[in-house]
DRENTIFI-737386 format. One record per residue (C-alpha): residue in three letters; x, y, z; residue number from 1. Coordinates in Angstrom, 1 decimal. Each point is the difference from the previous one (the first is absolute). Last residue first. Example, Ala and Ser with C-alpha at 12.3 -4.5 7.8 and 13.67 -1.06 7.14 Angstrom:
2
- residuo, x, y, z, num
- SER, 13.7, -1.1, 7.1, 2 $
- ALA, -1.4, -3.4, 0.7, 1 $
This chain:
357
- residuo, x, y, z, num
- UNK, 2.4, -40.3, 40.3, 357 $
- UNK, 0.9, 0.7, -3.4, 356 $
- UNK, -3.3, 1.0, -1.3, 355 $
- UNK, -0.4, -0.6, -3.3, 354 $
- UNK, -1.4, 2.7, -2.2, 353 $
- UNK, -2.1, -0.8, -2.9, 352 $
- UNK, -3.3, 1.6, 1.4, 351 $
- UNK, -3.3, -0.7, -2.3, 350 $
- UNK, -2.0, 3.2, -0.5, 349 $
- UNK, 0.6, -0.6, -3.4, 348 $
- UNK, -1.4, 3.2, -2.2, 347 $
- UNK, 3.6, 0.1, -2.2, 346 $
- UNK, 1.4, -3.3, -0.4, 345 $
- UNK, -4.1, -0.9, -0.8, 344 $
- UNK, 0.5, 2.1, -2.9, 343 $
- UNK, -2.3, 3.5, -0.5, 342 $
- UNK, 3.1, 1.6, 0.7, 341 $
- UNK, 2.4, -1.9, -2.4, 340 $
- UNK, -2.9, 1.0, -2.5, 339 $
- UNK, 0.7, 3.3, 0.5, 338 $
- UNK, 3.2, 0.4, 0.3, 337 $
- UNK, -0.2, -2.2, -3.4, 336 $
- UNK, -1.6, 2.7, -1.4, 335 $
- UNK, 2.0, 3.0, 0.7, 334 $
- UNK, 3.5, -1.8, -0.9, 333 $
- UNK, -1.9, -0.9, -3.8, 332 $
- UNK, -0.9, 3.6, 0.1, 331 $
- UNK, 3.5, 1.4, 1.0, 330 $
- UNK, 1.2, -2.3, -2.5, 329 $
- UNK, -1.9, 1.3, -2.6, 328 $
- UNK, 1.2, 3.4, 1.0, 327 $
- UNK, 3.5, -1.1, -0.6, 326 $
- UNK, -0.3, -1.4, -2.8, 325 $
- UNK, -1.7, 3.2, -2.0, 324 $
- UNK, 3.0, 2.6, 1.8, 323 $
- UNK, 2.8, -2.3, -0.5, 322 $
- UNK, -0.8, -0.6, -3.5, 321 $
- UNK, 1.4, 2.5, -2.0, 320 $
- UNK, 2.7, 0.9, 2.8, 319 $
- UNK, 0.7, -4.2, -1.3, 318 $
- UNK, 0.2, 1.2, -3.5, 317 $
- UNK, 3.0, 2.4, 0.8, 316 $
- UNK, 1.6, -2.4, 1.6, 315 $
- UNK, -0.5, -3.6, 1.0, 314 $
- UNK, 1.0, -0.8, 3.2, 313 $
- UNK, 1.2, 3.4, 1.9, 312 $
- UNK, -2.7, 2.5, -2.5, 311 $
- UNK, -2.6, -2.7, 1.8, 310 $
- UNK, 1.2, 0.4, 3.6, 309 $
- UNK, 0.5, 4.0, -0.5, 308 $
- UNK, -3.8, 0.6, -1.0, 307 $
- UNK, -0.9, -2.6, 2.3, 306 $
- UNK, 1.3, 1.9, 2.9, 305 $
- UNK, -0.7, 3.5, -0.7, 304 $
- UNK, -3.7, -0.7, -0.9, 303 $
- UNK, -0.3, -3.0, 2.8, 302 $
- UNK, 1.0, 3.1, 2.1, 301 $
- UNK, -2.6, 2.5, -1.4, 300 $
- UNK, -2.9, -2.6, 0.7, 299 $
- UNK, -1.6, -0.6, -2.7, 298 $
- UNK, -3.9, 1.3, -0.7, 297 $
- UNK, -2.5, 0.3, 1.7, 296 $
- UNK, -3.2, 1.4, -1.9, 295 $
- UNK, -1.8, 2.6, 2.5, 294 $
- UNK, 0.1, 2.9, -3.1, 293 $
- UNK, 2.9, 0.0, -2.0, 292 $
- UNK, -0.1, 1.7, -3.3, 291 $
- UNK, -2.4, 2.9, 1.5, 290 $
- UNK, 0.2, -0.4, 3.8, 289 $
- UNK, 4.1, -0.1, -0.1, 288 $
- UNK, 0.2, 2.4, -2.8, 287 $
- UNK, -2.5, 2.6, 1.4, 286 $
- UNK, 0.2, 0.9, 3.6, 285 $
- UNK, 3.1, -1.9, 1.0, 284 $
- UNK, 1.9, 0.4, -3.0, 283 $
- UNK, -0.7, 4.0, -0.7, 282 $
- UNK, 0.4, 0.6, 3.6, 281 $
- UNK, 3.7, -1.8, 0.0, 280 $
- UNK, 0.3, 1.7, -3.5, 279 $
- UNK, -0.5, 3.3, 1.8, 278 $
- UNK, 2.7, -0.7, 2.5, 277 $
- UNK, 2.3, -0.4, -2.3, 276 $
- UNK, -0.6, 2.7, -2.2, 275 $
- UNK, 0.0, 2.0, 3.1, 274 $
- UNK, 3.6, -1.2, 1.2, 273 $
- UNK, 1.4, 1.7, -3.5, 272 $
- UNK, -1.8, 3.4, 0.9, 271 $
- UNK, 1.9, -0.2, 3.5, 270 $
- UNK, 3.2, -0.6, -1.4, 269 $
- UNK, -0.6, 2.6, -2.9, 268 $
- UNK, -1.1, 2.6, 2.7, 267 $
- UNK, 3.3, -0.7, 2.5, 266 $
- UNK, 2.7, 1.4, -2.4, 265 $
- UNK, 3.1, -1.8, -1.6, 264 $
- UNK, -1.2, -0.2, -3.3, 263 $
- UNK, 1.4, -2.9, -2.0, 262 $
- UNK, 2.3, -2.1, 2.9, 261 $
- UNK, -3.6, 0.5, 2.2, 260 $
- UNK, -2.2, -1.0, -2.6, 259 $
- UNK, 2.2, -3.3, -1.0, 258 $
- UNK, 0.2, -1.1, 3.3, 257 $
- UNK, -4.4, 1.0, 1.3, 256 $
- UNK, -0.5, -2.2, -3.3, 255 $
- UNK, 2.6, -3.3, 0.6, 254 $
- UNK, -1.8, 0.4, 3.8, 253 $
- UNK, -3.4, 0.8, -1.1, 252 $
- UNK, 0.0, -2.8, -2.5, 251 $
- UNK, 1.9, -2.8, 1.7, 250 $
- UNK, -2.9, 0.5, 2.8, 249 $
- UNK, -2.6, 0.1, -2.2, 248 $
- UNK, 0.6, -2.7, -1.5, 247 $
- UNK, 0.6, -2.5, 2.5, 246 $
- UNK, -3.2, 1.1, 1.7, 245 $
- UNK, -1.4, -3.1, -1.3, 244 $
- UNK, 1.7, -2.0, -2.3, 243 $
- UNK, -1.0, 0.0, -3.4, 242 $
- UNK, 0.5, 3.8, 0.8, 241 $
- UNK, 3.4, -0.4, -1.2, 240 $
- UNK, -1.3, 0.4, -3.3, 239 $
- UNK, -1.6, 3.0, 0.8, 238 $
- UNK, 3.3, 1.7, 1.6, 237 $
- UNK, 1.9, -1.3, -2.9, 236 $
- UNK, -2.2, 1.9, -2.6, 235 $
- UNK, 0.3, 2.9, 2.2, 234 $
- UNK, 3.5, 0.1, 0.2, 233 $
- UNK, 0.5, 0.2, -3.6, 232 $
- UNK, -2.4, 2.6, -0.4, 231 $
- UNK, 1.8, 2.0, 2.4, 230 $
- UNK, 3.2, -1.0, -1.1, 229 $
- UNK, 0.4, 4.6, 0.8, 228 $
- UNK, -2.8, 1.1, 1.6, 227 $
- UNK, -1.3, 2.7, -1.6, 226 $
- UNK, -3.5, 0.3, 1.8, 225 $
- UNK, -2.2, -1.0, -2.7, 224 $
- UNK, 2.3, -3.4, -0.6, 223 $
- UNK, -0.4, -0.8, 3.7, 222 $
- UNK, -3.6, -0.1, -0.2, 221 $
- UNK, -0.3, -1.7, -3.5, 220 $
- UNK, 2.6, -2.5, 1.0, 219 $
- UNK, -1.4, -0.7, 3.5, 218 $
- UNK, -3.9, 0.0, -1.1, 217 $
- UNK, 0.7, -2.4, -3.0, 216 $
- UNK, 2.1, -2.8, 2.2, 215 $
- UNK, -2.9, 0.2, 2.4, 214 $
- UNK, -3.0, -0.7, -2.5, 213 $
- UNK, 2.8, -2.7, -1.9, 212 $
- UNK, 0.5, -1.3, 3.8, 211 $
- UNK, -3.9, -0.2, 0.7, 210 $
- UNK, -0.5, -1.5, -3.5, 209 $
- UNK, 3.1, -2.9, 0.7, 208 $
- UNK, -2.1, -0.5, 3.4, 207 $
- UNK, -3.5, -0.5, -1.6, 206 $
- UNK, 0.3, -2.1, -2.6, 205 $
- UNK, 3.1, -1.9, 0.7, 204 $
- UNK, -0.8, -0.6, 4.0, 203 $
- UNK, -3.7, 0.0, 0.0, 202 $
- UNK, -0.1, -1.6, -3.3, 201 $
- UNK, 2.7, -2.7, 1.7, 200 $
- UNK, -2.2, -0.6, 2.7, 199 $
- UNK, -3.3, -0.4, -1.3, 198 $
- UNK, 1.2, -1.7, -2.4, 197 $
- UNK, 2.1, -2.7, 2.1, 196 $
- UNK, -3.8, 0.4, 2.5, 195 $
- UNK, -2.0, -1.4, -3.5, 194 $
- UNK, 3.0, -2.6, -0.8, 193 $
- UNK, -0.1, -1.4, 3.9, 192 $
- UNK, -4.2, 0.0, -0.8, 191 $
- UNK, 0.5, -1.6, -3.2, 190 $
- UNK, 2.4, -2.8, 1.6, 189 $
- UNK, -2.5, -0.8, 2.3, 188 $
- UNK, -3.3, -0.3, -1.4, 187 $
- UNK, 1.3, -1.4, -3.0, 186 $
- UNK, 2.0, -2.8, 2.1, 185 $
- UNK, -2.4, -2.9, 0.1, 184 $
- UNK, -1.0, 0.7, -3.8, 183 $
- UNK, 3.9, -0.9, -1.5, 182 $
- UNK, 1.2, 3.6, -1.4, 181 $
- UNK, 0.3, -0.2, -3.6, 180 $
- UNK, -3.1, 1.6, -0.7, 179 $
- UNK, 1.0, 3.2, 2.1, 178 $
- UNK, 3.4, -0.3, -2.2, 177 $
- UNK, -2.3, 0.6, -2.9, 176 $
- UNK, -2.0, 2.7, 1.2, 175 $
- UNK, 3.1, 1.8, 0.7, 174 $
- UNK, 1.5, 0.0, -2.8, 173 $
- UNK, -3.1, 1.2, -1.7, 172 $
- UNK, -0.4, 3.1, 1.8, 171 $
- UNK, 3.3, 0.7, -0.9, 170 $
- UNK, 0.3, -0.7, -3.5, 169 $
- UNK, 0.4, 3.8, -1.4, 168 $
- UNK, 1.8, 0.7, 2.9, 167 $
- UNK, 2.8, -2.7, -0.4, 166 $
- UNK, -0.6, 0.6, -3.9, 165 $
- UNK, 1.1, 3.4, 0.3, 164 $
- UNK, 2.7, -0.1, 2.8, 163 $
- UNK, 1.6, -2.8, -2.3, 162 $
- UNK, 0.4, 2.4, -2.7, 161 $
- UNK, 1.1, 2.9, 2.1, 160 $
- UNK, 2.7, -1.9, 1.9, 159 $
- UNK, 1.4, -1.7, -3.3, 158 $
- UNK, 1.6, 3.6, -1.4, 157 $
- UNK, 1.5, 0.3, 2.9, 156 $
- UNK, 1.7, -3.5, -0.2, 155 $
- UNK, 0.9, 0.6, -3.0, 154 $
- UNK, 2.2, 3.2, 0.7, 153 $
- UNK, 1.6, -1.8, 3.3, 152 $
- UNK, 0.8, -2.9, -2.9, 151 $
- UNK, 1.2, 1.9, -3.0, 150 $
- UNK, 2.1, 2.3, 2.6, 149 $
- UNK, 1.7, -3.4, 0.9, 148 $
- UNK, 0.4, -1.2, -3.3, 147 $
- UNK, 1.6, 3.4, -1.4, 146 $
- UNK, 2.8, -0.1, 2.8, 145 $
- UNK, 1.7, 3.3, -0.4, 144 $
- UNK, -2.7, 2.3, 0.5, 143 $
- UNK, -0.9, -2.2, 3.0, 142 $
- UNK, 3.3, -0.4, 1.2, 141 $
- UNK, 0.6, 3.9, 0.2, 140 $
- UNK, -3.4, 0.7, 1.3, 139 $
- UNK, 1.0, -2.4, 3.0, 138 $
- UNK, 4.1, 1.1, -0.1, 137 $
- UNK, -1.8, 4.2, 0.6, 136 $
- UNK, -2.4, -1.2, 2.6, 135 $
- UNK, 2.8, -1.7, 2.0, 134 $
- UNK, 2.6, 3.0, -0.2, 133 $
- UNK, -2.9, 2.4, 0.3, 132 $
- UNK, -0.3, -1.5, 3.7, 131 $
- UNK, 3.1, -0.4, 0.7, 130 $
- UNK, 0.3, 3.8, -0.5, 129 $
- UNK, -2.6, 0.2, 2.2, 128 $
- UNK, 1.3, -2.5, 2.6, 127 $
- UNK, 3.0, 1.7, 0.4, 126 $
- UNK, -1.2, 3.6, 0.4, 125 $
- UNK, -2.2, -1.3, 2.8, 124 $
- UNK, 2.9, -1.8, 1.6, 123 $
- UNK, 2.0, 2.9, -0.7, 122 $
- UNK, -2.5, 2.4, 1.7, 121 $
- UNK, -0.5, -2.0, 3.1, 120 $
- UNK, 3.7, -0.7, 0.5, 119 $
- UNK, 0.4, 4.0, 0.2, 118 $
- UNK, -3.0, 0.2, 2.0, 117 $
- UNK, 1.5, -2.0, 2.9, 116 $
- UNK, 3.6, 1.6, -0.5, 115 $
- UNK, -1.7, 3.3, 0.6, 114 $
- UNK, -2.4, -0.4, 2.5, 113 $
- UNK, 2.1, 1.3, 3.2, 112 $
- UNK, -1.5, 0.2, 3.0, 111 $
- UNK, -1.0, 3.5, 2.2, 110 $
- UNK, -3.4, -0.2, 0.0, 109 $
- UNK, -1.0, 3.4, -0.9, 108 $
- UNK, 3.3, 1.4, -1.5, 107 $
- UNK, 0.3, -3.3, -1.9, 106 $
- UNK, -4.1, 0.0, -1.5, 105 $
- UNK, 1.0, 3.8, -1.4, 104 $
- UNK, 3.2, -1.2, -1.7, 103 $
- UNK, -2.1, -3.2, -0.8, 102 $
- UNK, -2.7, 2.3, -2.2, 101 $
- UNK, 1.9, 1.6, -2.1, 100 $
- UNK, 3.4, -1.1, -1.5, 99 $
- UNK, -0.8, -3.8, 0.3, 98 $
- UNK, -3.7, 0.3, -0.4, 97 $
- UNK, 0.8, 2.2, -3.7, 96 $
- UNK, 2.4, -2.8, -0.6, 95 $
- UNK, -2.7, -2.5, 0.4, 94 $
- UNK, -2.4, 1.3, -2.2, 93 $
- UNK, 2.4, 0.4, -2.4, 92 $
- UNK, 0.5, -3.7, -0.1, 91 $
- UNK, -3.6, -0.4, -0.3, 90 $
- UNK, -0.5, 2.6, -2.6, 89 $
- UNK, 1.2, -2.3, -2.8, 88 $
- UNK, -1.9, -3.0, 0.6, 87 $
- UNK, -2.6, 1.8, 0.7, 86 $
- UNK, -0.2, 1.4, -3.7, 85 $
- UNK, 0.3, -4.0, -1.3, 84 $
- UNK, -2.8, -0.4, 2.1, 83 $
- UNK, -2.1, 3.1, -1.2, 82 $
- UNK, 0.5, -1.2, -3.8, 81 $
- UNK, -0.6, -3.8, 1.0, 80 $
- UNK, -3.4, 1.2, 1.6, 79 $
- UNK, -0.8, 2.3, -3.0, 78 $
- UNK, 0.4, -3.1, -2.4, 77 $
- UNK, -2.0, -2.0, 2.0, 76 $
- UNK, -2.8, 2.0, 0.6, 75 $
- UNK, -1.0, 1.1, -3.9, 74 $
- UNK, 1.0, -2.3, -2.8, 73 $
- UNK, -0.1, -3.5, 2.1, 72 $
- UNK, -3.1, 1.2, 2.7, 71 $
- UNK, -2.1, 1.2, -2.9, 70 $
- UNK, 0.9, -3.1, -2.1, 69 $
- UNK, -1.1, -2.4, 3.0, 68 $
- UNK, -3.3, 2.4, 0.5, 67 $
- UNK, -0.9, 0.3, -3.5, 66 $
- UNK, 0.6, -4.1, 0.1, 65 $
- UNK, -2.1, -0.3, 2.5, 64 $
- UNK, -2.8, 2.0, -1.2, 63 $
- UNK, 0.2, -1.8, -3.7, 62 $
- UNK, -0.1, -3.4, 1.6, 61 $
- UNK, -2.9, 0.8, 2.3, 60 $
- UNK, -1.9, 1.3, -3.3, 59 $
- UNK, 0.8, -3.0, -2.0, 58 $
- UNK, -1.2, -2.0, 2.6, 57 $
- UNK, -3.3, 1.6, 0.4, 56 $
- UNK, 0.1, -0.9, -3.9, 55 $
- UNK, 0.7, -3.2, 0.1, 54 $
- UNK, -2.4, -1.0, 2.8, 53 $
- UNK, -2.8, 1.8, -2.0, 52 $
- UNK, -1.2, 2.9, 1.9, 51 $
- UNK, -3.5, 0.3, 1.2, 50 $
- UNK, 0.4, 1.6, 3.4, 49 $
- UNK, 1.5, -3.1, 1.7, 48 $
- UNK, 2.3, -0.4, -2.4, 47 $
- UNK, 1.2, 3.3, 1.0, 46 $
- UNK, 0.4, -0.6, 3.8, 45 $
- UNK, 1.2, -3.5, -0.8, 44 $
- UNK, 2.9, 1.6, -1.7, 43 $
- UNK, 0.6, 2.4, 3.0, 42 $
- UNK, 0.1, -3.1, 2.0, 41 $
- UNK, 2.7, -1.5, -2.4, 40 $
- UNK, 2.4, 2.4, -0.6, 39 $
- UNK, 2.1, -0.6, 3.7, 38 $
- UNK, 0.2, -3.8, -0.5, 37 $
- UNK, 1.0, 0.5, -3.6, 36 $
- UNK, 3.0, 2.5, 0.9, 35 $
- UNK, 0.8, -2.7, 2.6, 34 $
- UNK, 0.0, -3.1, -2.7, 33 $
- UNK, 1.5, 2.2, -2.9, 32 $
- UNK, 3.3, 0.7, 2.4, 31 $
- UNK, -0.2, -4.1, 1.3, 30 $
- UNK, -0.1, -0.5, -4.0, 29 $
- UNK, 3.0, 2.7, -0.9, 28 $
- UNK, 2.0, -1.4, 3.4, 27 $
- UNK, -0.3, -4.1, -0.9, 26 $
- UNK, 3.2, -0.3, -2.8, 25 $
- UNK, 2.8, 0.4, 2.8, 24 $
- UNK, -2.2, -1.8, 2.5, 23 $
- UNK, -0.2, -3.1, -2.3, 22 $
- UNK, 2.4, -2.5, 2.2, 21 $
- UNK, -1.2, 1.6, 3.3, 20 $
- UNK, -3.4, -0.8, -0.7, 19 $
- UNK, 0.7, -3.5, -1.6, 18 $
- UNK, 2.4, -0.8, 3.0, 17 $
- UNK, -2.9, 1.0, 2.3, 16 $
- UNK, -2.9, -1.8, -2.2, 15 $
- UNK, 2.0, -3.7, 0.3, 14 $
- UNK, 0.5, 1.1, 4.0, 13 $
- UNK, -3.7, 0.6, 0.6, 12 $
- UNK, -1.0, -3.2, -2.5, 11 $
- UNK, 2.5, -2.2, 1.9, 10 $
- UNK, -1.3, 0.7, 3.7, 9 $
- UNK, -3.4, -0.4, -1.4, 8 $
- UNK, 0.8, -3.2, -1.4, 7 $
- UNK, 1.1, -0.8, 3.2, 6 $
- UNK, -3.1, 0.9, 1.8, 5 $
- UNK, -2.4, -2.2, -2.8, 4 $
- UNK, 2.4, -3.2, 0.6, 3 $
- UNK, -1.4, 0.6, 3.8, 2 $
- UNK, 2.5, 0.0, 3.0, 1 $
């Protein structure tokens, strides 16, 4: 083997220990890298109509941060507010089942529930209140530990600096790593880039706005109706839309639960199932044309599974980049299927079996 393979072989592992060595410090810049990634079209848009590069930045900038502040001050809070509520009503939820609803499932069936439902609710009471435990000692730690809450503090406060120059360098960055590329392999590695774009917009662009279109239809929906967590439960029915009818499914179900505990008729079940089913029609007749169009995007289980693979290795800055590496490699995969096609290995007509006899 070459000198040049083995120096490859060292490189990869030299830039693996160095990755894994600065992953505590890396999540503000891989943060600023993907909210840069997502600014940038819409700050070509504008520089495109006459806007300095600075400025058109300044505007994406502003609009992002309107919509990180929005979602801090606004979303969140009412999501930990309805959480903390439904971590109070589900153990009540489960004593009304227990006097209610089995007595009437035990005259049908004839079996016994009780014992079952019993363990249910204190393994759901138990990892509650395990629950708080753990969040309670984290703030605790972090109040106490004035270094540590200096660090997750400056590390937000980095993430909108570098997202800033990331965007406001872009276009630049890229020309320059286009000029680094030897001349043989232009052609090649900015066509794998262009499809990695492709790809990834596709995905990042387009999915994350179908789920925040979905995510908005549930909570408004099944906040008009009463529901109780309803907002709640429609922010985590979008979000599970990353995956394909995963959200929807863990919507209706949590939704049609929670309506039938609170009211206990047959119109709020039914109302419930219709703002489900009209964001189905809402996401196949407008979201999925409008952000989406014929772009393919990932695969839902190379979602799942490199989103788990990359939180595994290197934690929260590995869910980060699960989604970006893994659609590169899909590309890279793509291509040389491809070539491995247009191989000789492939279109031989030449037999290599041996006959025995």
């Amino acid at each position: 083997m070459s000198k040049r393979f083995w120096w490859g072989i060292v490189s990869s592992l030299a830039a693996l220990w160095l990755f894994v060595t600065l992953t505590p410090i890396l999540m503000p810049f891989f943060v600023g890298m993907i909210l840069a990634y997502l600014g940038d079209p819409l700050a070509d848009r504008l520089e495109a109509r006459g806007l300095s590069r600075r400025l058109a930045v300044s505007v994406v900038f502003v609009l992002l941060s309107v919509v990180v502040i929005g979602l801090t001050i606004i979303v969140i809070p009412v999501m930990w507010r309805q959480l903390v509520q439904l971590a109070d009503a589900v153990p009540m939820m489960i004593n009304w089942t227990q006097q209610t609803v089995l007595p009437r499932i035990q005259e049908w069936t004839g079996s016994d529930f009780t014992a079952d439902l019993n363990q249910v609710r204190d393994m759901v009471t138990g990892h509650w209140k395990e629950t708080g435990s753990v969040a309670a000692q984290l703030l605790a730690q972090l109040s106490r530990s004035g270094l540590a809450l200096a660090f997750w503090l400056g590390n937000l406060a980095i993430i909108p600096v570098v997202t800033f120059y990331l965007l406001l360098d872009w276009d630049r960055m890229k020309a320059r790593i286009r000029d680094a590329i030897p001349r043989d392999w232009v052609g090649t590695v900015t066509g794998l880039a262009h499809e990695c774009d492709e790809v990834l917009s596709a995905f990042m662009r387009g999915q994350l706005l179908v789920m925040l279109g979905l995510g908005v239809v549930y909570a408004t929906g099944l906040t008009l109706l009463g529901v109780k967590f309803g907002f709640l439960i429609g922010v985590l029915a979008g979000l599970a839309s990353i995956v394909p009818y995963l959200g929807v499914i863990f919507g209706v179900v949590l939704a049609e639960l929670v309506a039938f505990f609170q009211f206990q008729a047959l119109w709020p079940l039914a109302a419930v199932g219709g703002v489900f089913v009209l964001g189905q029609i809402l996401e196949s007749t407008v979201f999925q044309p409008l952000l989406l169009g014929d772009r393919i995007g990932l695969h839902p289980v190379i979602v799942i599974f490199s989103v788990m693979a990359g939180g595994q290795l290197f934690g929260f800055v590995g869910v980060l980049l699960a989604l970006p590496v893994a659609a590169m490699l899909m590309v890279v995969l793509r291509y040389l299927f491809t070539q491995y096609k247009a191989s000789r290995m492939y279109t031989s007509n030449t037999s290599v079996y041996i006959d025995q006899d």
